[in-house]
C-alpha positions as CSV (number, residue, x, y, z in Angstrom):
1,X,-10.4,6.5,12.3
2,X,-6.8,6.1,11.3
3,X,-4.8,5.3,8.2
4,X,-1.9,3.5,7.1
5,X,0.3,4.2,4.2
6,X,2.5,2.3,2.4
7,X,5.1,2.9,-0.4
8,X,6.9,-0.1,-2.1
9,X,8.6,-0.5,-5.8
10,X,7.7,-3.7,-6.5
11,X,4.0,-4.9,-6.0
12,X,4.7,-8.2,-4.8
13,X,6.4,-5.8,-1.4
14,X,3.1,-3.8,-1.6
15,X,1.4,-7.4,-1.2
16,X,3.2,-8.7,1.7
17,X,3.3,-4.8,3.6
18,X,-0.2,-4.5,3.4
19,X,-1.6,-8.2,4.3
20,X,1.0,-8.1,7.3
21,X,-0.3,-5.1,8.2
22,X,-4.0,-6.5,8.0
23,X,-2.7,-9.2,9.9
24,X,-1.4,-6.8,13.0
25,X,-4.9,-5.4,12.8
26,X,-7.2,-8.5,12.9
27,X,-10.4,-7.4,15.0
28,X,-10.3,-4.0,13.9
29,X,-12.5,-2.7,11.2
30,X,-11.2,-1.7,7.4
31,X,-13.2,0.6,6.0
32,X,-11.2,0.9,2.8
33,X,-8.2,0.4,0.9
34,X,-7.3,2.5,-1.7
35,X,-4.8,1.1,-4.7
36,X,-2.2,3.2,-7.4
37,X,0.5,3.3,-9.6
38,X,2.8,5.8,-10.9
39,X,5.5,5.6,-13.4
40,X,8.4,7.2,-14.1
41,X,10.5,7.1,-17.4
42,X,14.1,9.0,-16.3
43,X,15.1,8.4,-19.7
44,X,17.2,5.4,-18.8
45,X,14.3,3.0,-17.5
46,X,11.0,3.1,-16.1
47,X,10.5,3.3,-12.4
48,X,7.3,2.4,-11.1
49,X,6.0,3.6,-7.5
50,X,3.2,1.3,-5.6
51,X,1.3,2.3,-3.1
52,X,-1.7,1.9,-0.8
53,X,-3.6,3.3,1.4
54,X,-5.3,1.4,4.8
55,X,-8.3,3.0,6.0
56,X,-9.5,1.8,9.9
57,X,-11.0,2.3,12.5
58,X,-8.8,2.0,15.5
């Protein structure tokens, strides 16, 4: 089993990271994704933080 993380500011990047990713993998099985958001005010603006998790089997 192996995973694959990924880190992206905008979620539309997230999107694209993780279905080329799946993409790389095809024929190997996913046995989960997992999905979150964090956000950030530094008083100035918000900053969010996407990311997600790619659990397989190798």
């Amino acid at each position: 089993m192996k995973v694959k993380l990924f880190d992206e500011s905008h979620e539309k990047d997230l999107e694209m990271e993780v279905n080329n990713f799946l993409e790389s993998i095809a024929g190997k099985k996913v046995i989960d994704i997992k999905y979150q958001v964090a956000i950030m005010y530094d008083m100035k603006e918000q900053i969010y933080c996407y990311s997600a998790m790619v659990i397989y089997e190798d």
